[in-house]
C-alpha positions as CSV (number, residue, x, y, z in Angstrom):
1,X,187.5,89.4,111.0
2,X,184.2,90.5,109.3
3,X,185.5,93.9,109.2
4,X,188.6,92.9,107.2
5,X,186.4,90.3,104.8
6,X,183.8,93.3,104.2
7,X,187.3,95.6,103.1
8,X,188.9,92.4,101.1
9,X,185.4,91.9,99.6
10,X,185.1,96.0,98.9
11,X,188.5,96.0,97.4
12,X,187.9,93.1,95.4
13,X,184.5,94.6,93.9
14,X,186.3,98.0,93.1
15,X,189.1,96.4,91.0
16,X,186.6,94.6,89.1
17,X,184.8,97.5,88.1
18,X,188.3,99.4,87.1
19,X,189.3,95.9,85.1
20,X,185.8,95.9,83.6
21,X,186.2,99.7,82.6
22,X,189.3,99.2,81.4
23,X,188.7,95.8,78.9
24,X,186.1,98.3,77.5
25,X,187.6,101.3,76.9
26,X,190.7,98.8,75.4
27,X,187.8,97.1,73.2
28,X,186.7,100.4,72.1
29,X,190.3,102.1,71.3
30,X,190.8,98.3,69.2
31,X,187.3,98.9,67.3
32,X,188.0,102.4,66.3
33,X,191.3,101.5,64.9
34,X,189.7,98.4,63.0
35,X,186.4,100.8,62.1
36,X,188.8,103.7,61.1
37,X,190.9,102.0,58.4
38,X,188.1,99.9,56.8
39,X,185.9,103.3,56.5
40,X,188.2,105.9,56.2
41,X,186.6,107.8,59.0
42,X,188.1,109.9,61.9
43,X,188.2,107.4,65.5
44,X,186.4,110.7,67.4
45,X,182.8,109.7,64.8
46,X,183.4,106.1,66.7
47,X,181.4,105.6,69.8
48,X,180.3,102.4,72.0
49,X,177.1,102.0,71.6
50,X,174.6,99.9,74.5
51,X,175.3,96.4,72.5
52,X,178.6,94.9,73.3
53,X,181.1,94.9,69.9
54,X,178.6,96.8,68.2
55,X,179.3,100.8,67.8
56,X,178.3,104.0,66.2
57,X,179.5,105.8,63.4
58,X,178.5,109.3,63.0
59,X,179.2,111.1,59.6
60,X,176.8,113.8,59.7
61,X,174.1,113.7,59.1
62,X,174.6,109.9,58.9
63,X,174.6,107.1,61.8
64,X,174.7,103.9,61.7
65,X,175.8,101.1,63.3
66,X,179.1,98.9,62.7
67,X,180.5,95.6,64.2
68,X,183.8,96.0,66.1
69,X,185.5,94.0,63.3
70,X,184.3,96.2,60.8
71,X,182.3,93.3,58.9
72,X,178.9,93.9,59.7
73,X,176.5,97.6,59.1
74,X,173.6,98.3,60.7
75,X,171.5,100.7,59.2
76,X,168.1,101.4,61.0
77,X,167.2,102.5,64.8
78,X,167.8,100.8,68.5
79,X,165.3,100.6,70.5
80,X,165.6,100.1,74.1
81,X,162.8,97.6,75.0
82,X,162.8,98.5,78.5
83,X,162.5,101.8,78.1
84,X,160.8,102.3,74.6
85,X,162.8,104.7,73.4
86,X,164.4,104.8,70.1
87,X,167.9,105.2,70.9
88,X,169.3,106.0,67.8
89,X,166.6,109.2,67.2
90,X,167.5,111.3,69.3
91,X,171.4,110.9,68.0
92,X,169.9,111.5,64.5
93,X,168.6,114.7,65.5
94,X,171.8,116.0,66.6
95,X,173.2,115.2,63.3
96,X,170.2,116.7,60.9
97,X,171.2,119.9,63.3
98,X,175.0,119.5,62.5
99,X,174.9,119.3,58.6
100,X,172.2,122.0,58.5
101,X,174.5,124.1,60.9
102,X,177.5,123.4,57.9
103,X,175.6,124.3,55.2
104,X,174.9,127.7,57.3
105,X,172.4,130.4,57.1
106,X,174.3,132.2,53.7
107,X,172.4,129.4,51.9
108,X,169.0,129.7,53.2
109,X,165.7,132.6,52.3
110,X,165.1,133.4,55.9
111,X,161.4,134.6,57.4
112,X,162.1,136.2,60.5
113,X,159.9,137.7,63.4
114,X,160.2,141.6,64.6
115,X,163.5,142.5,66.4
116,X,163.2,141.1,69.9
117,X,160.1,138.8,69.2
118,X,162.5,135.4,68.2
119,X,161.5,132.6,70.1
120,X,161.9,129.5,67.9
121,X,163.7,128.8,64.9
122,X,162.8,125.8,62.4
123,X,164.4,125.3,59.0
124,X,161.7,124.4,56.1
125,X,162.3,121.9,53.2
126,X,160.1,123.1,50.4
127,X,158.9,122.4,46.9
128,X,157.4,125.7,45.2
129,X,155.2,122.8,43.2
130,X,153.8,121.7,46.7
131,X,150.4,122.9,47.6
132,X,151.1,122.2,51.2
133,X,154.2,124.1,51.0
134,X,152.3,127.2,49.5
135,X,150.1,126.8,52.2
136,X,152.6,127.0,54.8
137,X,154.1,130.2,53.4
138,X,150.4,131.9,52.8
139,X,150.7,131.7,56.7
140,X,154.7,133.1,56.8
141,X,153.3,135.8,59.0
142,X,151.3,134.2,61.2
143,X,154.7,132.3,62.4
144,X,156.4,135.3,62.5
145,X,154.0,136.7,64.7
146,X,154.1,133.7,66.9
147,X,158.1,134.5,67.0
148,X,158.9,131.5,64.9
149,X,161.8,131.9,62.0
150,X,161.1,130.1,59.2
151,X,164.5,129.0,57.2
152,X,163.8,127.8,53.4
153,X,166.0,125.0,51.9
154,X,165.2,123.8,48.7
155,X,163.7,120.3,47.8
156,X,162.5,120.2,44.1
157,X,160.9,117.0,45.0
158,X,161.0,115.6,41.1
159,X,164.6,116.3,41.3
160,X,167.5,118.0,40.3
161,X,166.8,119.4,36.5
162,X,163.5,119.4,36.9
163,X,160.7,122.4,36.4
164,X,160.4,122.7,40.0
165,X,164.3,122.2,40.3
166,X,164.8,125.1,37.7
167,X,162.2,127.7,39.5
168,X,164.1,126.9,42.9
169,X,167.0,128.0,41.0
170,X,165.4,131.1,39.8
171,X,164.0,132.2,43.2
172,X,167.4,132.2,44.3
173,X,169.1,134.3,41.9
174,X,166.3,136.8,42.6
175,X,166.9,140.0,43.4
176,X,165.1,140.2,45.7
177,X,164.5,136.8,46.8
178,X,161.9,137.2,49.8
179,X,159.9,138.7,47.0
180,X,160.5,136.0,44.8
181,X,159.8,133.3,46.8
182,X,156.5,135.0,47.9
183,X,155.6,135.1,44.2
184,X,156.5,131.6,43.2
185,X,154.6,130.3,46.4
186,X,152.0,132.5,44.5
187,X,152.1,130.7,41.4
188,X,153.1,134.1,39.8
189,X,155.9,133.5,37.7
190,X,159.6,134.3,39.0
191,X,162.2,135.3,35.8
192,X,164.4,132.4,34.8
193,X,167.6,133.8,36.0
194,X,171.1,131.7,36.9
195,X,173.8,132.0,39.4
196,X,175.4,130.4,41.4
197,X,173.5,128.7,43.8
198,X,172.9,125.9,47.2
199,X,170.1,124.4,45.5
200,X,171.8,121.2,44.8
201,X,173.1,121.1,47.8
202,X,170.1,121.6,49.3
203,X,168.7,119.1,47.7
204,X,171.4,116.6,48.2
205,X,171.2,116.9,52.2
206,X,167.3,116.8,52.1
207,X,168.4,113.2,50.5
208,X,170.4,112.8,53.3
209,X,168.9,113.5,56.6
210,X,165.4,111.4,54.9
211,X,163.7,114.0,53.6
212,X,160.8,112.3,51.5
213,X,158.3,114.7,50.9
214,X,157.7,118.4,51.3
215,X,157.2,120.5,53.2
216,X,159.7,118.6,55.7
217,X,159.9,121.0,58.8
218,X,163.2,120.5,61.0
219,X,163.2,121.6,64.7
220,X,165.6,123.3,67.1
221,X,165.9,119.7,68.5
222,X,166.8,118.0,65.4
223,X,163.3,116.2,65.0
224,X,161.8,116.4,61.0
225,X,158.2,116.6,61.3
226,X,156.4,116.1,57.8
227,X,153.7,117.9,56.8
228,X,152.1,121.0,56.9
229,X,151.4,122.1,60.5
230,X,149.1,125.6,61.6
231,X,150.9,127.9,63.2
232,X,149.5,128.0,66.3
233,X,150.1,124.3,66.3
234,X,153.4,124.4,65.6
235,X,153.9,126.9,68.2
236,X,152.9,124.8,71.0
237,X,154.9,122.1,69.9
238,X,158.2,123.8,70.3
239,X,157.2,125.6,73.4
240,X,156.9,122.3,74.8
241,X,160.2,120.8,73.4
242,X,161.9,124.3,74.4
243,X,160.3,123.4,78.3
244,X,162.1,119.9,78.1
C-alpha cells in the first residue's frame, strides 16, 4: 500500500510540474502575441524573464523589460538579490556585441597585431578631440604587441556637425586612413575631404549601447569599460575574461 501511495504521489508530482510548464509556456506564447502587436516587434526578441508576467524585449542593442499586457516598460537592470548579479548585464553585453557585429568590420580603421599573434579583439569608441583617446592610440603598438586588435568607431562626442564630427569625417575619407587617424590622434591636421561614410552611424549606436564619453572600450564579452586603460592592464583583463 505504501508502494502504490509513493507511485500515486510520484505521478501526481510529475503532472504538476508538466501542468506548471505548460500554463507557462501558454502565458509566454499569450504575452508575445500581446507584446508583438503593441511594439511591432518579432515574438523570437520576446523572452520570460525570472519575474512572473514580466518579460524581455531584445532589439539590439536594446533590452528592456515589458509587462505581459503590454502596459508597463521597464527600462533599467534586474538584479538577483540572492545572488548579486545584475541579470540584465550580461544580456546587454550580448547585444552591444550583436549591433557592433551588424555594423561589421567594413566600417571600422582596424589596428591589428603580426599575423599569428591575435589574441584578443576590442572595438574602441573615440573622439580625435579626446586627450585620453590620443593617449590610447600613442600606445596602438604596445596592444598590438600584446596581441590585442584595436577596432575604431567614431564618437565625435559634441555631436554630429561638429569640428570633431567633421575631422572623424575626414579621417575616413583618407587615403590612407591608418595614416590619418595616426595624424589626427597627433593633432597634425588631416585634409578636409568627404565621402561617404559610417560616422553617423557610428555615432548613432555609440548613443545606443550608452556610450557617454570617450574613449568607450567594448570587449569580446560585450562589457564597455570607460576610460583609458594601459595596455598591459588591459591585457590581463581579457586574459582573465577569455579563462572564464
Amino acid at each position: 500500500m505504501r508502494l502504490f501511495s509513493k507511485s500515486v504521489f510520484i505521478v501526481l508530482i510529475s503532472s504538476l510540474y508538466a501542468l506548471s510548464a505548460m500554463a507557462a509556456s501558454s502565458d509566454l506564447e499569450k504575452a508575445r502575441r500581446t507584446i508583438s502587436v503593441k511594439l511591432g516587434v518579432s515574438a523570437k526578441n520576446i523572452q520570460a524573464s525570472p519575474v512572473d508576467n514580466l518579460y524581455l524585449v531584445s532589439i539590439p542593442p536594446r533590452l528592456f523589460y515589458i509587462s505581459g499586457d503590454g502596459k508597463y516598460v521597464i527600462d533599467g537592470d534586474m538584479i538577483d538579490v540572492a545572488s548579486k548579479t545584475n541579470v540584465t548585464e550580461g544580456l546587454r553585453g550580448k547585444a552591444r556585441v550583436e549591433a557592433i557585429n551588424n555594423l561589421g568590420e567594413d566600417a571600422m580603421i582596424i589596428f591589428s597585431p603580426k599575423k599569428g599573434k591575435l589574441k584578443h579583439t576590442i572595438t574602441v569608441f573615440t573622439d580625435i578631440d579626446c586627450p585620453y583617446c590620443r593617449k590610447l592610440h600613442d600606445n596602438i603598438g604596445a596592444y598590438n604587441d600584446l596581441g590585442i586588435q584595436v577596432r575604431y568607431l567614431a564618437y565625435p562626442r559634441a555631436g554630429i556637425g561638429s569640428s570633431s564630427y567633421d575631422k572623424a569625417v575626414a579621417v575616413w575619407c583618407a587615403n590612407d586612413r591608418k595614416k590619418a587617424m595616426a595624424m589626427a590622434m597627433g593633432k597634425q591636421v588631416v585634409k578636409t575631404k568627404k565621402c561617404t561614410n559610417p560616422v553617423d552611424a557610428e555615432f548613432n549606436l555609440g548613443n545606443m549601447i550608452g556610450v557617454r564619453g570617450t574613449p568607450a572600450l567594448v570587449l569580446e564579452n560585450g562589457q564597455m569599460v570607460p576610460g583609458y586603460v594601459p595596455p598591459e592592464r588591459l591585457a590581463a583583463i581579457l586574459d582573465k575574461i577569455a579563462a572564464k
